[in-house]
C-alpha positions as a printed Julia matrix, in Angstrom:
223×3 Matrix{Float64}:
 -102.72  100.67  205.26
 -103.75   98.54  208.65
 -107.33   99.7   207.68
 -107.25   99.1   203.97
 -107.25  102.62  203.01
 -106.14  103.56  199.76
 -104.98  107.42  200.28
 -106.92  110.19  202.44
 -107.27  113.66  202.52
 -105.11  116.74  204.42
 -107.02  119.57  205.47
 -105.07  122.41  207.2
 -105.43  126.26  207.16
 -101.76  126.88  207.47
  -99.32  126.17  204.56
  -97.81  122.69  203.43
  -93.81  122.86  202.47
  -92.66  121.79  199.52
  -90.98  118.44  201.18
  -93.85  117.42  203.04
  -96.32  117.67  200.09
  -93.81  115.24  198.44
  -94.11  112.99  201.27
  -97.66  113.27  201.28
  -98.56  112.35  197.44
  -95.86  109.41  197.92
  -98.37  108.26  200.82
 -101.42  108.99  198.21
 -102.23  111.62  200.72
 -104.34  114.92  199.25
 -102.88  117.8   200.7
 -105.81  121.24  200.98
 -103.73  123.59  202.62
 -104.3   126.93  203.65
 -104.2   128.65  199.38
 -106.27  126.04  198.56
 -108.73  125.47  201.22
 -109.57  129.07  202.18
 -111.09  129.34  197.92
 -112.86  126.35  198.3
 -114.62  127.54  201.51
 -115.14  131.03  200.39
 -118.71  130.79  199.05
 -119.53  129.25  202.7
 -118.77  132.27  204.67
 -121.34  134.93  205.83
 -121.09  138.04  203.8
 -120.18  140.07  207.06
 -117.31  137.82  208.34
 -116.0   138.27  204.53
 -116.72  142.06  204.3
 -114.47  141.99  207.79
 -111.41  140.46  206.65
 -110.89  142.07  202.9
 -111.23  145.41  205.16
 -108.58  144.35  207.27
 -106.44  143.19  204.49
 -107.08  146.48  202.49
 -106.24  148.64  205.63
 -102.66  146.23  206.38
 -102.13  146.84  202.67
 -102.49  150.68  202.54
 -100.24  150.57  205.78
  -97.33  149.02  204.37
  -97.68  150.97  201.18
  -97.41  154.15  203.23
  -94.53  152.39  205.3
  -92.83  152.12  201.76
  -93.66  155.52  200.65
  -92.5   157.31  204.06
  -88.84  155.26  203.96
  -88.33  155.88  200.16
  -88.72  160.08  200.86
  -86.5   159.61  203.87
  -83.77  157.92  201.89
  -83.97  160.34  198.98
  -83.59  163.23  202.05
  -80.72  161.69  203.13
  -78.95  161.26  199.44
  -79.92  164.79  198.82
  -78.57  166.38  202.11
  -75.17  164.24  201.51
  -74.93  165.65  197.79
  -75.46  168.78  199.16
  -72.88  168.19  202.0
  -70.2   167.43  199.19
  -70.77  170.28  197.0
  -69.98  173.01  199.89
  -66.59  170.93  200.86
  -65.92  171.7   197.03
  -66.58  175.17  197.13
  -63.48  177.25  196.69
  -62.15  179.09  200.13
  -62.8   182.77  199.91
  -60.18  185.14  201.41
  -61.12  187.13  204.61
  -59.84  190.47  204.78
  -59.29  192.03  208.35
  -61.67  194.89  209.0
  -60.09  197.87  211.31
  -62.26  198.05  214.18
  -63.94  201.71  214.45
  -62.44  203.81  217.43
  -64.97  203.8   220.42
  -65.47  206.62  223.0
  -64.22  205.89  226.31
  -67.41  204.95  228.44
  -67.39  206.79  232.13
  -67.79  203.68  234.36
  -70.81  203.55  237.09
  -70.6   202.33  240.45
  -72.01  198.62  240.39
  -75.3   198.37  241.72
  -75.45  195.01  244.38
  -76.58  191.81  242.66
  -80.23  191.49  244.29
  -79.97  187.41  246.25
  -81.36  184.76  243.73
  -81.8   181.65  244.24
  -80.41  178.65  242.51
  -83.01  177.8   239.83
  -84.48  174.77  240.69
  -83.23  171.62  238.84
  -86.05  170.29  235.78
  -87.56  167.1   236.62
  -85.95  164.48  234.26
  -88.21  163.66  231.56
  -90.38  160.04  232.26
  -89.55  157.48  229.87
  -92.44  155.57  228.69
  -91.96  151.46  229.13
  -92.54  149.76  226.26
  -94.68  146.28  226.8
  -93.28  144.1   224.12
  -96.51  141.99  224.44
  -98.12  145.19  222.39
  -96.51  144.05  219.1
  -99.19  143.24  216.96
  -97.18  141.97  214.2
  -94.54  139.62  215.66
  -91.87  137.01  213.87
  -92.37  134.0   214.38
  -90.09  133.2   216.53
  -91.3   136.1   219.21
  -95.13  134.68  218.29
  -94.34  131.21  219.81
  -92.91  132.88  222.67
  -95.74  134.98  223.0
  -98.0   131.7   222.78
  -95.67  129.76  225.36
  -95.95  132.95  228.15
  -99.91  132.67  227.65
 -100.05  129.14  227.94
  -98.36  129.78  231.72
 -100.37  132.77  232.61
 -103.05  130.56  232.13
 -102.0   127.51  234.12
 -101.76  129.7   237.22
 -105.62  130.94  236.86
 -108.38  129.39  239.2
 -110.51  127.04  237.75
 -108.09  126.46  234.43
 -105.88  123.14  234.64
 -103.88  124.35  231.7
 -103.56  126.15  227.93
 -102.38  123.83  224.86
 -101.78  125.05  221.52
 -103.33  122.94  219.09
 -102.62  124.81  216.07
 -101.19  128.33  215.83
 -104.74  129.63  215.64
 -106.23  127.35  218.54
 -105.62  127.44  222.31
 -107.38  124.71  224.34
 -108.29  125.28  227.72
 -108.58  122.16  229.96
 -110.8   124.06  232.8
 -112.0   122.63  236.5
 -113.89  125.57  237.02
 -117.3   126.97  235.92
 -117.19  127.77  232.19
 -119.08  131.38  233.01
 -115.83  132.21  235.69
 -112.99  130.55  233.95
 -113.83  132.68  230.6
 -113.38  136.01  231.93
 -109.9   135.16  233.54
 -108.84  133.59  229.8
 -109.56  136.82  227.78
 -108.0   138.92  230.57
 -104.57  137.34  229.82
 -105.37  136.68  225.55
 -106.12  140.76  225.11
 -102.71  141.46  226.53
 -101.28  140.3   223.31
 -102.7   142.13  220.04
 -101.12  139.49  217.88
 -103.14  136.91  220.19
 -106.57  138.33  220.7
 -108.22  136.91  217.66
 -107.33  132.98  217.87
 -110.0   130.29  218.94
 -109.94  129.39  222.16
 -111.55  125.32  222.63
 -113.16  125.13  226.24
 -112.92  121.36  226.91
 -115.14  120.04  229.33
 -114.12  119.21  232.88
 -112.87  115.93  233.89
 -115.85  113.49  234.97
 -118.69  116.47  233.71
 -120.88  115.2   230.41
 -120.91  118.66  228.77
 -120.28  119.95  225.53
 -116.6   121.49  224.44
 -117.46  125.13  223.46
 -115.35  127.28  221.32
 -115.19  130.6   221.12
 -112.65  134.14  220.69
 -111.9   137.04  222.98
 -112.29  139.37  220.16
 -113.23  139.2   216.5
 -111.85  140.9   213.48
């Protein structure tokens, strides 16, 4: 309004709520989220980059569907062996009828031969149990993902060369570096690949303080 504006235009790749669309068309503010932007933006891509992520959506798809499929045969094993369960507690109780046992011949009783010295067997080794690193889950909630995002960010600030990590967007970590750009990257993607759910987000390498060079962007691993 200061400038004379008479709306403007939203872009964002993650997803607008219902409330703050409202907000937004009150403001005459054009909202692309995230549904809407990725369609429009579609035809832009290069055919590999595109060929990569329906591949990964097909493969999470076919994972859950399996997921599904495994849980549903477990539950029906578990109805089926309670059924089953019930039925024998209804079964009628069947009357035992003592047996006589058969006369035996009296067995002529050896002298005992000494026990040859054995040694205690030796006690098994308890089996290891393997630690779990719950930076490994690939698919966290939300709330685990911005803890996740909140540990990097202090790895970070303890490197050499790297003043600190700020998220800009879920997707984008900026790294505010005093170091050389060729030995600060290394010692970024050394802490990002510890998280899977992490490794593919943009990282922004801003230029150091009082150094004319360009920010650079680029990811520890692709898709």
């Amino acid at each position: 309004r200061l400038a004379g504006a008479r709306g403007g235009v939203l872009l964002t790749e993650g997803r607008m709520e219902r409330d703050g669309r409202s907000a937004a068309e009150k403001q005459a503010v054009e909202v692309l989220d995230g549904p809407r932007l990725w369609p429009l933006l579609q035809p832009y891509l290069p055919v590999d980059i595109e060929a990569r992520v329906r591949a990964s959506a097909r493969h999470e798809a076919l994972r859950r569907i399996a997921i599904a499929a495994l849980g549903s045969v477990t539950l029906g094993l578990l109805v089926g062996l309670s059924l089953q369960g019930l039925h024998v507690q209804d079964a009628p109780l069947v009357a035992e009828v003592p047996v006589a046992p058969a006369p035996v011949a009296p067995a002529v009783e050896a002298a005992p031969e000494p026990a040859p010295a054995t040694r205690p067997p030796a006690a098994a080794p308890a089996p290891a149990t393997p630690s779990t690193d719950a930076r490994s889950n690939p698919n966290p909630d939300a709330a685990t993902l911005e803890r996740f995002q909140a540990d990097l960010s202090r790895a970070l600030a303890g490197k050499p060369g790297i003043a600190s990590g700020v998220w800009l967007t879920r997707q984008t970590l900026a790294i505010n570096r005093t170091g050389e750009l060729d030995a600060v990257w290394p010692r970024v993607c050394e802490e990002v690949l510890h998280y899977p759910a992490l490794r593919n987000v943009r990282i922004q390498l801003n230029a150091r303080p009082g150094v004319d060079e360009p920010v650079r962007w680029r990811q520890c691993a692709t898709y």
